[in-house]
PDB file of N, CA, C and O in Angstrom, chain B, residues numbered from 101:
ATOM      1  N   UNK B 101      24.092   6.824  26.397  1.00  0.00           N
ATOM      2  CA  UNK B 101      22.745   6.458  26.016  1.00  0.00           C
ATOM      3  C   UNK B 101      22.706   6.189  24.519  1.00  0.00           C
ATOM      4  O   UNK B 101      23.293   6.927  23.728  1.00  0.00           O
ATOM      5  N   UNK B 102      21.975   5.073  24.122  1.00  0.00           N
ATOM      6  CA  UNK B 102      22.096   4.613  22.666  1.00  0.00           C
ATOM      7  C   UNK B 102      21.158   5.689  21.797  1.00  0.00           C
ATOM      8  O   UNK B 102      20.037   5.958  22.227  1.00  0.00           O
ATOM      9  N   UNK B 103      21.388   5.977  21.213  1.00  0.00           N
ATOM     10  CA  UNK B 103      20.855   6.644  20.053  1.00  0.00           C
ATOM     11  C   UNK B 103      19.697   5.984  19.649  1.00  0.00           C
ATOM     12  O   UNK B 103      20.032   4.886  19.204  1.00  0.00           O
ATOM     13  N   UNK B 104      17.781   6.233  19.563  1.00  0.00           N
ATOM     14  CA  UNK B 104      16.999   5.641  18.809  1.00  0.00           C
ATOM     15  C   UNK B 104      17.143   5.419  17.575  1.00  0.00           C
ATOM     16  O   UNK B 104      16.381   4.460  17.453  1.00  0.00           O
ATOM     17  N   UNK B 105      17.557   5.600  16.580  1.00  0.00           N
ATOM     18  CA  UNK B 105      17.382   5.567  15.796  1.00  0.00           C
ATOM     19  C   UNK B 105      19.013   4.668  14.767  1.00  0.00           C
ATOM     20  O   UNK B 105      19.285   4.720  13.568  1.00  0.00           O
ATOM     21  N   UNK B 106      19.607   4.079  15.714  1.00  0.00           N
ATOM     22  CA  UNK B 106      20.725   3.179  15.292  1.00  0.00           C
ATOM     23  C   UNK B 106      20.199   2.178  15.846  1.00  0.00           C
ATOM     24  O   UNK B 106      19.435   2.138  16.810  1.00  0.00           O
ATOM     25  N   UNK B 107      20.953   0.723  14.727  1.00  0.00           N
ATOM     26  CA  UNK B 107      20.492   0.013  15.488  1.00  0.00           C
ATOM     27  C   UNK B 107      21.774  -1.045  16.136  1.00  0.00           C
ATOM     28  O   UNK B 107      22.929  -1.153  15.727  1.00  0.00           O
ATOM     29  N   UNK B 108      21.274  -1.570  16.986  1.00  0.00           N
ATOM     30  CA  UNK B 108      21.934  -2.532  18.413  1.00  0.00           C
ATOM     31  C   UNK B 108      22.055  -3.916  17.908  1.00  0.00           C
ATOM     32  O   UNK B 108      21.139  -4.670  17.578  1.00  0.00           O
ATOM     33  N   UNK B 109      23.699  -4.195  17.899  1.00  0.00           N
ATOM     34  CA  UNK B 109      23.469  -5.607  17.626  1.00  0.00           C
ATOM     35  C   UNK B 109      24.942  -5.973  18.492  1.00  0.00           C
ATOM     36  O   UNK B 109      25.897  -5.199  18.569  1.00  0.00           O
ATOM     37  N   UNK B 110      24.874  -7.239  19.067  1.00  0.00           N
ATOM     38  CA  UNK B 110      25.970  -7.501  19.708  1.00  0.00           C
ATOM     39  C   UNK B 110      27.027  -7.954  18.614  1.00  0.00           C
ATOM     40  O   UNK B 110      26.703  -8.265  17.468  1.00  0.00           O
ATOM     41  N   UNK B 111      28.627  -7.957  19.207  1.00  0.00           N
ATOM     42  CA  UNK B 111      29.785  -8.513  18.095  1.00  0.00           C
ATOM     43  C   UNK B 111      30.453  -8.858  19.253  1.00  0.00           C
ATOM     44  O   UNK B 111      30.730  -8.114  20.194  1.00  0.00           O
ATOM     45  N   UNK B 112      30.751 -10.310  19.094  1.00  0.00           N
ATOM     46  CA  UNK B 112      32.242 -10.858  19.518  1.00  0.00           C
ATOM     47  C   UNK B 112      33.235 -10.431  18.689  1.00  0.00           C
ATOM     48  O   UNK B 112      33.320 -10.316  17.467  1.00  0.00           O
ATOM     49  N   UNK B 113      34.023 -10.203  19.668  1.00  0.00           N
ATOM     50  CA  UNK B 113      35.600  -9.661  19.069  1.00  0.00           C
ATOM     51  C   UNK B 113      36.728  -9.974  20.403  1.00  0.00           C
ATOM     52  O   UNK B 113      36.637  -9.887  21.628  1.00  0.00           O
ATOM     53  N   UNK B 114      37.664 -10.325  19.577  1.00  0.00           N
ATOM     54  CA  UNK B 114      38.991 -11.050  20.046  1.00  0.00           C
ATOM     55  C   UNK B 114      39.275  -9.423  21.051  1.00  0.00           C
ATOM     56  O   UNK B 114      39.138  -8.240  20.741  1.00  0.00           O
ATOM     57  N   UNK B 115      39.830 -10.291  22.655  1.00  0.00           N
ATOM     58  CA  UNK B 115      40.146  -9.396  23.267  1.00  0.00           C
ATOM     59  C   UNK B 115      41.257  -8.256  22.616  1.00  0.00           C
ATOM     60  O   UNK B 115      41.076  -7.039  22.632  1.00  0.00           O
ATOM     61  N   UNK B 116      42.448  -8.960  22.042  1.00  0.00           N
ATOM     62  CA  UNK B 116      43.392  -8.344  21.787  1.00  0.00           C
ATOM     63  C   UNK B 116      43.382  -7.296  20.448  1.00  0.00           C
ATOM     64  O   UNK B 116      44.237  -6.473  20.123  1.00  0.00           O
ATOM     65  N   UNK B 117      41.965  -7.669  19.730  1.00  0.00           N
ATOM     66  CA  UNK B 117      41.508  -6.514  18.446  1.00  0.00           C
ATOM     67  C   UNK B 117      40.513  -5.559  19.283  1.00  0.00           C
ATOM     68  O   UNK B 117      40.191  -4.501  18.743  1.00  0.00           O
ATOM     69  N   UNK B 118      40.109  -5.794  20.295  1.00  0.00           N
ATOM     70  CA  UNK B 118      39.128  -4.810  20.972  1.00  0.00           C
ATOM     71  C   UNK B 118      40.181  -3.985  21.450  1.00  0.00           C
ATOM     72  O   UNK B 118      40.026  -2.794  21.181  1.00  0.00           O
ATOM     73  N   UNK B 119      41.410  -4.339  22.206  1.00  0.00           N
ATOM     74  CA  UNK B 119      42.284  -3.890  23.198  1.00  0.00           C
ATOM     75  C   UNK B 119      42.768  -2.402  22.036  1.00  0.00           C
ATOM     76  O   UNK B 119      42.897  -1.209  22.313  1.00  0.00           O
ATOM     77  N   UNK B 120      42.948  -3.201  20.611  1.00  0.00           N
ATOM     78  CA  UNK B 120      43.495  -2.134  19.810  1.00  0.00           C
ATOM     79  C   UNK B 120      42.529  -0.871  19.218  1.00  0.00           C
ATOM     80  O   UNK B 120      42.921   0.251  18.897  1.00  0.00           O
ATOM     81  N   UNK B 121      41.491  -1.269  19.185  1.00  0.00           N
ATOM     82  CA  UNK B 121      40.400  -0.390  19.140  1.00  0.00           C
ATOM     83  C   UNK B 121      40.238   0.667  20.297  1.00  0.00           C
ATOM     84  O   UNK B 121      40.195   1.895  20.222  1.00  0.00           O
ATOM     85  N   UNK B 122      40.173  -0.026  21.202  1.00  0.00           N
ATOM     86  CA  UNK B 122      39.988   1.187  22.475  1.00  0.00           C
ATOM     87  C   UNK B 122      41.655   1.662  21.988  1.00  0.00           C
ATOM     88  O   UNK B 122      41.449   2.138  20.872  1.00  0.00           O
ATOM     89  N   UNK B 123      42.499   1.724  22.133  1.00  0.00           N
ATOM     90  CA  UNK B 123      43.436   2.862  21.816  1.00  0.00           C
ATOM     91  C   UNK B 123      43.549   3.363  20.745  1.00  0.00           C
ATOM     92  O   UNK B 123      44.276   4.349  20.620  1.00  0.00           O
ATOM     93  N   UNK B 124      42.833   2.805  19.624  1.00  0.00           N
ATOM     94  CA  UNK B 124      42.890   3.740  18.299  1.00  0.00           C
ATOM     95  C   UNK B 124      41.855   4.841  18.960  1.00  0.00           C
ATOM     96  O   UNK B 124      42.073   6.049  18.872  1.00  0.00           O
ATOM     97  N   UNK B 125      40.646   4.265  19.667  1.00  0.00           N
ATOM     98  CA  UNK B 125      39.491   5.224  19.926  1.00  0.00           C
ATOM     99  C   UNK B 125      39.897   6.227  20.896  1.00  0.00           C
ATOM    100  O   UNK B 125      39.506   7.394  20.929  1.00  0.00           O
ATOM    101  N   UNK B 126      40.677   5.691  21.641  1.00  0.00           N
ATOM    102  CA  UNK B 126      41.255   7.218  22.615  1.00  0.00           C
ATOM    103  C   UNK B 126      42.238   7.887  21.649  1.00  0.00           C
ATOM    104  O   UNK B 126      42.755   8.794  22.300  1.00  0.00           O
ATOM    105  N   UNK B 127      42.735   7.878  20.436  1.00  0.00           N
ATOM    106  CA  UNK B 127      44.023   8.562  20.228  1.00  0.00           C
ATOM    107  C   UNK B 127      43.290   9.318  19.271  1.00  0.00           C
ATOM    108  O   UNK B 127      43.886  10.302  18.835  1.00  0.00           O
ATOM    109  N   UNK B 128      42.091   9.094  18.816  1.00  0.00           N
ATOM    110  CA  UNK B 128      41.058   9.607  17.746  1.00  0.00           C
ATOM    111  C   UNK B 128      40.065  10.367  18.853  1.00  0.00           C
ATOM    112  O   UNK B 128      39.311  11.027  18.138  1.00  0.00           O
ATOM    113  N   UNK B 129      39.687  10.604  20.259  1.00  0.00           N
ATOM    114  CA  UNK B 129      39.354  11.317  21.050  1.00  0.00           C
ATOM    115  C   UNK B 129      37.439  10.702  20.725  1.00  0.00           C
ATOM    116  O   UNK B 129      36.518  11.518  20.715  1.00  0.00           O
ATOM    117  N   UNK B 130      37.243   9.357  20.523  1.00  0.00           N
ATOM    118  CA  UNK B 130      36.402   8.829  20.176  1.00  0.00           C
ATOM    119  C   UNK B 130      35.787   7.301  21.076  1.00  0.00           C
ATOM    120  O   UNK B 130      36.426   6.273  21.298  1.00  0.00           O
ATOM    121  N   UNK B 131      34.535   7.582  21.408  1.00  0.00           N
ATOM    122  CA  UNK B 131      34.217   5.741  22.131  1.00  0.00           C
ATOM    123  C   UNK B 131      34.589   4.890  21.149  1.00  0.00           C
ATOM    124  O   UNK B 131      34.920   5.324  20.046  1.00  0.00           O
ATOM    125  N   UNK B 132      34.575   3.416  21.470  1.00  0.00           N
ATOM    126  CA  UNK B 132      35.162   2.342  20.662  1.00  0.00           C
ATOM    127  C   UNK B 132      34.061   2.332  19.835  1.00  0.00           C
ATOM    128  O   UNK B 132      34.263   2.536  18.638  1.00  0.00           O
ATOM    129  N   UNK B 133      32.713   2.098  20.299  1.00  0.00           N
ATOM    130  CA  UNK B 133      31.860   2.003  19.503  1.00  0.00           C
ATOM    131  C   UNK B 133      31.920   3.308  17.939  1.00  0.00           C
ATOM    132  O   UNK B 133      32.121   2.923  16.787  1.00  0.00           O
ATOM    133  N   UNK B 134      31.705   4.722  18.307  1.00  0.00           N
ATOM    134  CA  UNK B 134      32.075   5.541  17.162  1.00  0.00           C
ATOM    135  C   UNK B 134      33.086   5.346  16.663  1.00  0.00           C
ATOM    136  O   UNK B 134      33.291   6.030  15.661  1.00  0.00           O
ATOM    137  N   UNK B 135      34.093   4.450  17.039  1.00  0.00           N
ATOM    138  CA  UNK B 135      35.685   4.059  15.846  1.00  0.00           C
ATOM    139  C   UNK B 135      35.006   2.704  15.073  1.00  0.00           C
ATOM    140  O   UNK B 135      35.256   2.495  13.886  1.00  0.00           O
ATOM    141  N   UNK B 136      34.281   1.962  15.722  1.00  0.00           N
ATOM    142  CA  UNK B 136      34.597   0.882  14.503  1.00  0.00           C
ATOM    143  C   UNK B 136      32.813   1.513  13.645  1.00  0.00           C
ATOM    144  O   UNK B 136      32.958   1.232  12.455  1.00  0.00           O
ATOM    145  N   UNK B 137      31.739   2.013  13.787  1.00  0.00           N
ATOM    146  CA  UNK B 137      31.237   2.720  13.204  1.00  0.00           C
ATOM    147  C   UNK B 137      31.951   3.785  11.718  1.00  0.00           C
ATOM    148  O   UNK B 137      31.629   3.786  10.529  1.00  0.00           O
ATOM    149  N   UNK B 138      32.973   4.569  12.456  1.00  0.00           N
ATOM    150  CA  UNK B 138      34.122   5.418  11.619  1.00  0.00           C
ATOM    151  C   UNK B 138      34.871   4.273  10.735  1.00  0.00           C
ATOM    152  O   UNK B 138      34.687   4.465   9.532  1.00  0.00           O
ATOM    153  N   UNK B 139      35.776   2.975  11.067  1.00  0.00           N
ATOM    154  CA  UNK B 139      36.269   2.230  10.375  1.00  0.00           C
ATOM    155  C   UNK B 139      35.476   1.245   9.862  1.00  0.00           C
ATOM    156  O   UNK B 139      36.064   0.165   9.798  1.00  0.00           O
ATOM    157  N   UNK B 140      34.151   1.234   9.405  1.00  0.00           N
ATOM    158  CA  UNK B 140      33.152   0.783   9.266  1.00  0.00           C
ATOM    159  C   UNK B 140      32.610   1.475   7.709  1.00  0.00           C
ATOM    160  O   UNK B 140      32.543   0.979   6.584  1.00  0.00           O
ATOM    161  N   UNK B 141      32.409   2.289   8.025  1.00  0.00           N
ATOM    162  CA  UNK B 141      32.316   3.959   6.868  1.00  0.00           C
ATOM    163  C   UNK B 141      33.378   3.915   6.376  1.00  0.00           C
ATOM    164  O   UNK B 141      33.214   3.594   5.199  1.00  0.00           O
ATOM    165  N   UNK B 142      34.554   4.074   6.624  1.00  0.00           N
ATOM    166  CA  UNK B 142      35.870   3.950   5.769  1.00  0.00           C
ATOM    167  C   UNK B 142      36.104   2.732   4.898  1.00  0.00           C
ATOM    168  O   UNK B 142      36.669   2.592   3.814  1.00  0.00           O
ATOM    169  N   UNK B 143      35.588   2.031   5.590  1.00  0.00           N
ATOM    170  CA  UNK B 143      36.286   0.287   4.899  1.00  0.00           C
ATOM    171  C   UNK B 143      34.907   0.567   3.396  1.00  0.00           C
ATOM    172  O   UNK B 143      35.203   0.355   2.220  1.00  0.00           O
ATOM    173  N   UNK B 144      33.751   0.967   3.765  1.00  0.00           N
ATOM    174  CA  UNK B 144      32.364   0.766   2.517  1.00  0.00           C
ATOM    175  C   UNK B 144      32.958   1.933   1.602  1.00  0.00           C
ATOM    176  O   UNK B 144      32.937   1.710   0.391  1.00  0.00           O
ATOM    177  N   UNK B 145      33.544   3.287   2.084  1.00  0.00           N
ATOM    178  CA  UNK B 145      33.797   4.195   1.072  1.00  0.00           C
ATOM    179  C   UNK B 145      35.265   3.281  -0.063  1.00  0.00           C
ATOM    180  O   UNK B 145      35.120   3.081  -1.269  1.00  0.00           O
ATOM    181  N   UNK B 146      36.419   2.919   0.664  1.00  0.00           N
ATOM    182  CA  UNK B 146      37.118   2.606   0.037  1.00  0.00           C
ATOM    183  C   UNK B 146      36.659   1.414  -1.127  1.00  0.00           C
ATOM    184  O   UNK B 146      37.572   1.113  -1.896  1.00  0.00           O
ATOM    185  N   UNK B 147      35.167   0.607  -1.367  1.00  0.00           N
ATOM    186  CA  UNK B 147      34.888   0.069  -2.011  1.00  0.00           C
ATOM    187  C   UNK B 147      33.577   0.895  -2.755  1.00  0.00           C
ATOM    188  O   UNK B 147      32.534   0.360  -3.130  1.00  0.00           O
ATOM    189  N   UNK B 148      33.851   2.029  -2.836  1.00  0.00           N
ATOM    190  CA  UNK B 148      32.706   2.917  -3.493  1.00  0.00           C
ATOM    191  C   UNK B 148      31.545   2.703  -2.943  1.00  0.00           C
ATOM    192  O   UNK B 148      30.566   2.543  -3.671  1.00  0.00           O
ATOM    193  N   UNK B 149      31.436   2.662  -1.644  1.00  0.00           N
ATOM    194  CA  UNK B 149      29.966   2.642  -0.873  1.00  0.00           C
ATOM    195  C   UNK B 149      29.643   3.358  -0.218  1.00  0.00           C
ATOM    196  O   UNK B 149      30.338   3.383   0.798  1.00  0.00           O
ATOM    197  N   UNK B 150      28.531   4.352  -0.241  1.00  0.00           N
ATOM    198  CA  UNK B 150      28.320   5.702   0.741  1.00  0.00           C
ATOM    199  C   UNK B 150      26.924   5.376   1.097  1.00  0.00           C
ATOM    200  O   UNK B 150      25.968   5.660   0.376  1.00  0.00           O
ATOM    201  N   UNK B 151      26.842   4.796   2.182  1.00  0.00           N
ATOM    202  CA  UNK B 151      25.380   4.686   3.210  1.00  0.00           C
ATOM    203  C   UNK B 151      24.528   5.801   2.474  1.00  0.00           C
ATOM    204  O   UNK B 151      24.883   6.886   2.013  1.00  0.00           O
ATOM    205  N   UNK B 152      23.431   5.253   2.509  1.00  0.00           N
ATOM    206  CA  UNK B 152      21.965   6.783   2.910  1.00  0.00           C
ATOM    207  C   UNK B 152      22.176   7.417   3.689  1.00  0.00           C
ATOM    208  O   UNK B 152      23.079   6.737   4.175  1.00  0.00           O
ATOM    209  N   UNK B 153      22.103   8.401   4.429  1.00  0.00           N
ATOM    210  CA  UNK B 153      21.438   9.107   5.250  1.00  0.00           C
ATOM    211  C   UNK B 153      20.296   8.667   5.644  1.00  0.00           C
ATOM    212  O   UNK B 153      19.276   8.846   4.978  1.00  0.00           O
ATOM    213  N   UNK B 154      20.314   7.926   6.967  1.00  0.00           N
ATOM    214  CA  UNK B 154      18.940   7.442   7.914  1.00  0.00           C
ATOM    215  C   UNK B 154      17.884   8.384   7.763  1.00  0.00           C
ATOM    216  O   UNK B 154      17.854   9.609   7.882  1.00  0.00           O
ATOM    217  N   UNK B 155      17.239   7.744   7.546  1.00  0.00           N
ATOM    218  CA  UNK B 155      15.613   8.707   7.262  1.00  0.00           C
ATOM    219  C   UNK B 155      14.850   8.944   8.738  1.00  0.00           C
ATOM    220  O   UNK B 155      14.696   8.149   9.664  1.00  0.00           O
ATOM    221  N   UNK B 156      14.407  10.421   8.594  1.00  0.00           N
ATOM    222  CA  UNK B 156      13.498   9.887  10.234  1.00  0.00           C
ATOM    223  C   UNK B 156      12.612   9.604  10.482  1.00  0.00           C
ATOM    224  O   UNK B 156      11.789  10.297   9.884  1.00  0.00           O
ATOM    225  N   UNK B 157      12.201   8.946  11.054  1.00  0.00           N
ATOM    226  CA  UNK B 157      10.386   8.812  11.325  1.00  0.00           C
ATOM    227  C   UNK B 157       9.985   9.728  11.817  1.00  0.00           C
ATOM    228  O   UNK B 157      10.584  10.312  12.719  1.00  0.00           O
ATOM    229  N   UNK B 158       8.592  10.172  11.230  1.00  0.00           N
ATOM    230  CA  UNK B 158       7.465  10.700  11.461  1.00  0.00           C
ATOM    231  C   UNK B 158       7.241   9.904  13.060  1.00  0.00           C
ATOM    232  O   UNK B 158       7.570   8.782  13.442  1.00  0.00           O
ATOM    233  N   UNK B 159       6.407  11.245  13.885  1.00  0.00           N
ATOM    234  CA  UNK B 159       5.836  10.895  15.017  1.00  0.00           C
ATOM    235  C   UNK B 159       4.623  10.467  14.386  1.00  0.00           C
ATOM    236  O   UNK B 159       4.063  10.657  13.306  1.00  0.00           O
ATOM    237  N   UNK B 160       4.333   9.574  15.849  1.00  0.00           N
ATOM    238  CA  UNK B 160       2.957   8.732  15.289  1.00  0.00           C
ATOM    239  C   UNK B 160       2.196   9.587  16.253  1.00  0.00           C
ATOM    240  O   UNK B 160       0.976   9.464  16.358  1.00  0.00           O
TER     241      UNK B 160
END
């Protein structure tokens, strides 16, 4: 179940870079989606970039 508060966007990706993802993501004990999220975060830190922390919304 998707998480509210991430957001959803589709990505084409070459079968054979997905193929390598799902086994980086099983050998990391992780869905594909939380690896390229994780190598996602890695690739912005190695250029001195550290996301916010998602803010939450207030119930309406």
């Amino acid at each position: 179940m998707a998480s509210p508060d991430k957001k959803a966007f589709l990505l084409r990706i070459d079968p054979q870079l997905w193929a390598e993802l799902e086994r980086l993501a099983a050998s990391e004990l992780r869905s594909v989606n939380a690896e390229i999220e994780f190598l996602l975060r890695e690739a912005l830190a190695a250029r001195g970039i550290t996301p916010k922390p998602a803010r939450k919304q207030r119930p309406q």
